[in-house]
C-alpha positions in Angstrom: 0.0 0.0 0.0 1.6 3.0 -1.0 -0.2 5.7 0.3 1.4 6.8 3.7 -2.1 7.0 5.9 -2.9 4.0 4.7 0.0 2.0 5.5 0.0 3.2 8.9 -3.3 2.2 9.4 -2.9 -1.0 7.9 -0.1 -1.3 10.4 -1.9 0.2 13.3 -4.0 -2.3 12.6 -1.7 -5.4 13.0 -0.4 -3.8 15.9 -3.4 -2.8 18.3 -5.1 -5.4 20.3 -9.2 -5.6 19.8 -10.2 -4.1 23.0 -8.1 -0.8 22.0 -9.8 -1.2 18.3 -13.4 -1.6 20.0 -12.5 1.7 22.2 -11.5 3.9 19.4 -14.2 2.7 17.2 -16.6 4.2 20.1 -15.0 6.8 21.0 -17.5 9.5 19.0 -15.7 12.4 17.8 -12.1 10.5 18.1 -13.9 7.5 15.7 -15.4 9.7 13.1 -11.9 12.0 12.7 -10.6 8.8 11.7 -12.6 7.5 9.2 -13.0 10.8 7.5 -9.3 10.7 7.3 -9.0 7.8 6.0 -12.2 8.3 3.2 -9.1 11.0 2.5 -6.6 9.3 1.8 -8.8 5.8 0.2 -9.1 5.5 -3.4 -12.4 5.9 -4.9 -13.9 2.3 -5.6 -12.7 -1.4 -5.9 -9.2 -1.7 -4.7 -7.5 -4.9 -4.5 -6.0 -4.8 -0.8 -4.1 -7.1 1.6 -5.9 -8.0 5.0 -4.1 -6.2 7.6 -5.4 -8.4 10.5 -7.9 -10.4 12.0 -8.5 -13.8 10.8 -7.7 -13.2 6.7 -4.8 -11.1 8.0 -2.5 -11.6 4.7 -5.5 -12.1 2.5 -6.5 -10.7 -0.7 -10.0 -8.7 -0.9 -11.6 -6.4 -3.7 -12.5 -4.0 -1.3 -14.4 -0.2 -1.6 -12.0 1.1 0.9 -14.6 4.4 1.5 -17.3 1.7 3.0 -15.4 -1.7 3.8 -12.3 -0.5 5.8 -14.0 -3.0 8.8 -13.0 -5.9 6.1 -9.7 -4.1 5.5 -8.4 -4.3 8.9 -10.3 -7.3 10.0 -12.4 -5.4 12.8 -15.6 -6.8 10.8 -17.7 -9.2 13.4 -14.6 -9.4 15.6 -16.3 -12.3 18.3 -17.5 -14.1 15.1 -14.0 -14.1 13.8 -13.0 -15.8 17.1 -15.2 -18.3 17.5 -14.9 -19.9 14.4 -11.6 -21.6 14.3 -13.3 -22.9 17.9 -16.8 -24.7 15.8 -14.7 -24.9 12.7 -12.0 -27.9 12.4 -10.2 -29.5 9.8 -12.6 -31.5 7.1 -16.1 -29.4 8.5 -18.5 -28.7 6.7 -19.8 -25.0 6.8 -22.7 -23.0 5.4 -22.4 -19.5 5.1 -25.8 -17.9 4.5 -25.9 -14.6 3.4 -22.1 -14.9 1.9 -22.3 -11.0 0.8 -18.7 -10.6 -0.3 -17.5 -13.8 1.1 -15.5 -12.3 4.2 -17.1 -15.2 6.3 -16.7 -17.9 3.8 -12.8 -17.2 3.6 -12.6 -17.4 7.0 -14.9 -20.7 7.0 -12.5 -22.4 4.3 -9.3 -21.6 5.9 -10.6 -23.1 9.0 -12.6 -26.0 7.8 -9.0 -26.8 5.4 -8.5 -28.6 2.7 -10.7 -31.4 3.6 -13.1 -28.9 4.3 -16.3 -28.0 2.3 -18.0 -24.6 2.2 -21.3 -23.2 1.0 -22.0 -19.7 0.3 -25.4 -18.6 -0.7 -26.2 -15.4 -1.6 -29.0 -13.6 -3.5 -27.6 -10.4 -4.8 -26.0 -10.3 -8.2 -23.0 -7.9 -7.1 -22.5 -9.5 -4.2 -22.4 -13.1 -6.1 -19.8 -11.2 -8.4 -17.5 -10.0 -5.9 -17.6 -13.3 -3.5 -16.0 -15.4 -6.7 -13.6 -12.8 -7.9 -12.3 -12.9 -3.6 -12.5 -16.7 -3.5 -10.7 -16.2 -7.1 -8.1 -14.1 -5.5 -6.9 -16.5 -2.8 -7.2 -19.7 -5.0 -10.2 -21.0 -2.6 -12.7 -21.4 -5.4 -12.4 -24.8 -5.5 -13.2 -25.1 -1.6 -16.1 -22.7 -1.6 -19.1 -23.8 -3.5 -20.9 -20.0 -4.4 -25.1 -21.0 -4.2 -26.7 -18.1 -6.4 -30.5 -17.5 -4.0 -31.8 -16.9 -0.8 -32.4 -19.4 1.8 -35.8 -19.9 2.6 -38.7 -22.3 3.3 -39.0 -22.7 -0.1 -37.6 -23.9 -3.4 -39.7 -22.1 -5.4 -38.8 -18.3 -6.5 -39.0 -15.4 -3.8 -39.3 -11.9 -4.2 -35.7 -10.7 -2.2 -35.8 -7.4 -0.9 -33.0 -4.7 -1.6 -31.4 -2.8 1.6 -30.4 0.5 1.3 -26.8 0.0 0.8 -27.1 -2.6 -2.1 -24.8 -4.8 -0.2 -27.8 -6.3 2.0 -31.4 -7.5 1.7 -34.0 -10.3 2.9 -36.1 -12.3 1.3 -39.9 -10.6 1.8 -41.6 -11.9 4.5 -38.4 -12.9 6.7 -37.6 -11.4 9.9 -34.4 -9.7 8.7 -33.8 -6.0 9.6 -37.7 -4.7 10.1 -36.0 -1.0 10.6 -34.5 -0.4 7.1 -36.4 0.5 4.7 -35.5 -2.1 1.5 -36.5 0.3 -1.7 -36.1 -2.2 -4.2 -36.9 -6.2 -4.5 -36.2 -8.8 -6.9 -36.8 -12.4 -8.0 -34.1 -15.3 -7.0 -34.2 -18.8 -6.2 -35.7 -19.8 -3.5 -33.2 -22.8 -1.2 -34.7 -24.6 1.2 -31.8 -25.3 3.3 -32.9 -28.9 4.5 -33.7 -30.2 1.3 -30.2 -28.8 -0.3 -28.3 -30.7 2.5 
C-alpha cells in the first residue's frame, strides 16, 4: 500500500489489540476523525487490498476502501472471527448464509481446510460477483461452493428485498432488519436449506 495514511493504518491495525480497536471505534468524535481521514486518503472504488489483520490477515479482498475498511483491517464481526476456528476444524463442513462478499466464507475455508467443504449462498447479483472474484483471489474457489439465491422455506422463486446499501437484503416476508427500509426487491431462487443438505 503505497499511500502513507494507509500504511500506517494498515499497520496500526496489526499492531493494536481488539479491545483498544473496539474503544477507538466508540469513542464519537475521536472515531469519526478517523474515518473521514481515512475516506481521504482511500481510493475511490474497488481496490485490491491485503488484510491487515484479524482472521484473513495476509488475504486478498476487492475492497471499496470508502465503505469496507471493517474488512480491510479485520475489525468486521470481531467475536464471530474468534469463535470460528473454535466450531470450525479441519474436514467441517460450513454453510455460510448470506455470503455477501464472502469475508465469512474465507474465513470458514481456511478453518474447515482442505478437507473442508464450504457453501455460500447469496442472493444479490453484485455481491455473487464479488464473492467469486475474492475466493478467485486466494485460490479458494475450489473449496467454496458459491449457491446463487436466498435461503428460505421454499424452493420455489421469492421476491428478495434490496437494503439500502445494495450490499444487504432479505427475502420478503423474513424477519431480517424490520427497521431499514428495502427500496427495491427482486426475483431469486428460493433454497430450502434442508432439502439442499
Amino acid at each position: 500500500m503505497t499511500n502513507p495514511v494507509l500504511a500506517f493504518t494498515a499497520q496500526l491495525a496489526r499492531l493494536l489489540p481488539m479491545p483498544v480497536k473496539r474503544a477507538i471505534y466508540r469513542s464519537g468524535p475521536l472515531a469519526h476523525w478517523i474515518r473521514a481521514n481515512l475516506n481521504r486518503a482511500a481510493p475511490q472504488g474497488l481496490t485490491q487490498v491485503q488484510v491487515a489483520a484479524g482472521g484473513l490477515a495476509g488475504l486478498t479482498l476487492l475492497l471499496d476502501l470508502q465503505a469496507e475498511k471493517d474488512y480491510w483491517l479485520g475489525t468486521y464481526e470481531p467475536e464471530l472471527q474468534e469463535a470460528i476456528p473454535d466450531l470450525v476444524g479441519p474436514g467441517s463442513v460450513a454453510y455460510d448464509v448470506g455470503a455477501n462478499i464472502g469475508y465469512i466464507a474465507l474465513l470458514l475455508a481456511k478453518a474447515a481446510g482442505e478437507r473442508g467443504n464450504v457453501y455460500a449462498f447469496e442472493a444479490l447479483p453484485a455481491n455473487l460477483e464479488r464473492l467469486r472474484q475474492n475466493l478467485a483471489l486466494n485460490e479458494l474457489e475450489n473449496r467454496v461452493k458459491v449457491v446463487p439465491g436466498a435461503v428460505s422455506n421454499t424452493s420455489d422463486p421469492v421476491r428478495f428485498l434490496i437494503g439500502p446499501s445494495g450490499g444487504m437484503g432479505k427475502v420478503d416476508g423474513s424477519a431480517g432488519r424490520q427497521e431499514l427500509v428495502y427500496p427495491q426487491a427482486i426475483q431469486v431462487p428460493g433454497i430450502a436449506l434442508d432439502e439442499y443438505v
